[in-house]
N, C-alpha and C positions, 0 to 999 in steps of 0.2 A: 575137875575144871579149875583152872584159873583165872579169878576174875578182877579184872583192873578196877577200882570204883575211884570216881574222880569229885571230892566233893568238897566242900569249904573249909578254911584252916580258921574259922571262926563257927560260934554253934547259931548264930543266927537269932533273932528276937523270939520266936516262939521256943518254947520246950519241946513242941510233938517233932520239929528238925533232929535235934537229938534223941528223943527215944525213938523215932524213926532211923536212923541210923545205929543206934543201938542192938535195934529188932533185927533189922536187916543185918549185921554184924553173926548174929546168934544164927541165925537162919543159912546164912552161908555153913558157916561152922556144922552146925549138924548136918547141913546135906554133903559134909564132907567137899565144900569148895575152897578155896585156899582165896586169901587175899592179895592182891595186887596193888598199890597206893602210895602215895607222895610222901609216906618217911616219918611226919611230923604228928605230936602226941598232942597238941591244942584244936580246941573247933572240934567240929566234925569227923575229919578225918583220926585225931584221938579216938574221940568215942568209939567209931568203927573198928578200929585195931583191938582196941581195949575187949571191946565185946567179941569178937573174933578170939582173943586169946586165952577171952575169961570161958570160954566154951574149948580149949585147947584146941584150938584151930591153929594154923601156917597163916603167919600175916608177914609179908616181905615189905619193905619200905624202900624208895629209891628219894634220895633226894641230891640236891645238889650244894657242893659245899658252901657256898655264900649262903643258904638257907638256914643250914645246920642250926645257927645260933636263931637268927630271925623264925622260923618256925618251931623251932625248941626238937629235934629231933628224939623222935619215942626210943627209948633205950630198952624197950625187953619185947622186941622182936623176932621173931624166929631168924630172921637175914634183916639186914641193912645195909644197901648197897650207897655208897657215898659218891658220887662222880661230879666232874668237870664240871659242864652248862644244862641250863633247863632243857636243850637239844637233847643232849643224854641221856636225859634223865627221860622224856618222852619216850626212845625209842626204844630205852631199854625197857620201859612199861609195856610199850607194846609189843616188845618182842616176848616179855614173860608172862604175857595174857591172853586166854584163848577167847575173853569177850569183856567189854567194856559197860559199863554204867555212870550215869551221873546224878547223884546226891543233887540236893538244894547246894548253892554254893554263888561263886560269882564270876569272874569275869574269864577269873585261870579257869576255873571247872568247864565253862563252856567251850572256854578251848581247846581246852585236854581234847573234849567232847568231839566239836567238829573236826576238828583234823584225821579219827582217825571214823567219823562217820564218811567225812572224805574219802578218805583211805576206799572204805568199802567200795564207796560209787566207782573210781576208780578202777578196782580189781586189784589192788596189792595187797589185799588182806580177805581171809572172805569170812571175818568175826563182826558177830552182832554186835549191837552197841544201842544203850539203854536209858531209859530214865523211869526213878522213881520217882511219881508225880505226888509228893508227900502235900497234902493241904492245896492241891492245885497249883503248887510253885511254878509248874512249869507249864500252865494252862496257856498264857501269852507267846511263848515260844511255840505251842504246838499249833495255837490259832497263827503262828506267822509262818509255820512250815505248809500251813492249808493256803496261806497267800500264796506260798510261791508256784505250790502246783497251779492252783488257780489264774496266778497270772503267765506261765509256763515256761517258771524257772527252773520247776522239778518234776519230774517224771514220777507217778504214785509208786514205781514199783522201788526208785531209789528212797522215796520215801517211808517205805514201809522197812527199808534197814533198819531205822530207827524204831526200835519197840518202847510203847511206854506204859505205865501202868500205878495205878495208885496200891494196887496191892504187891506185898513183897511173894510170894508162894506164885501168884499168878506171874509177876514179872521172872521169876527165877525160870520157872517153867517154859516160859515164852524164848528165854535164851538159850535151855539145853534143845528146843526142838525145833531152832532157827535153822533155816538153808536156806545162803545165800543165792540171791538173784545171780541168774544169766547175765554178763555185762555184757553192753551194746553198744555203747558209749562211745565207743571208739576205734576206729576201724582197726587198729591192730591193737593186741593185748599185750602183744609180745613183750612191748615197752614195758609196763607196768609189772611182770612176773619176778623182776629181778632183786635180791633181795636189799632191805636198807641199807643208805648209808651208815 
């Protein structure tokens, strides 16, 4: 498996962010998953590489050249793939990952995030996509995903795409034995089959 993890280029106020992502890093590694991720050796998404490759794991890095320098791009990667725009850089994430996660992070992470839990509802991709719920970080978002079904902006079963989980072992688990929903959504699919731009 390879797994995209979308998480913050800063390590955040608490430490358990970072050895939570650290853990999470090791724990991929041994279960033989490979890493997917935005390139850059500062924050979070550092530690995660780092721990990934201190375990001799595959950690790929995409970032985009305007970042290079502003994010400090990690240099002992297994790949680093350097491209044009943050477009790019997205889709080649998602093209080299068979399921998605989001670290504690911030505004980029969430986006990463929805677009490609979008994706899901959709039907142009049928890969799970996650969150590790480190310290309750993500507790406010997941009370706003129960708003929406509640006020019926979302339908529970698009809702349950989204797996989330305060432990790493359970959340890993929950992604290898994901199968996507039936999409209903929309009277033809056909649309939606064809592959990115």
């Amino acid at each position: 498996m390879r797994l995209c993890v979308f998480c913050g280029s800063s390590a955040g106020i608490s430490p358990r962010y970072a050895q939570a992502a650290a853990d999470f890093g090791t724990s991929m590694a041994r279960e033989g998953i490979s890493l997917v991720y935005g390139g850059g050796r500062v924050g979070l998404m550092g530690v995660i590489a780092d721990a990934v490759l201190g375990e001799r794991g595959e950690a790929t890095g995409v970032i985009p050249r305007a970042l290079v320098e502003r994010e400090l791009a990690h240099d002992s990667l297994s790949t680093l793939h350097i491209v044009d725009t943050m477009h790019d850089r997205k889709h080649m994430m998602a093209e080299l990952a068979d399921a998605f996660v989001a670290l504690p992070g911030g505004a980029g992470t969430l986006e990463e995030l929805f677009e490609q839990w979008t994706w899901a509802q959709l039907g142009i991709h049928g890969k799970p996509c996650g969150l590790l719920n480190v310290d309750g970080y993500f507790d406010p978002l997941i009370a706003m995903i129960d708003r929406m079904i509640g006020e019926g902006f979302l339908h529970q079963k698009y809702a349950a795409i989204l797996i989330h989980d305060a432990g790493i072992d359970r959340l890993l688990a929950k992604l290898k034995a994901y199968q996507p929903p039936l999409i209903e959504k929309w009277t033809s699919r056909d649309a939606f089959q064809t592959p990115l731009p």
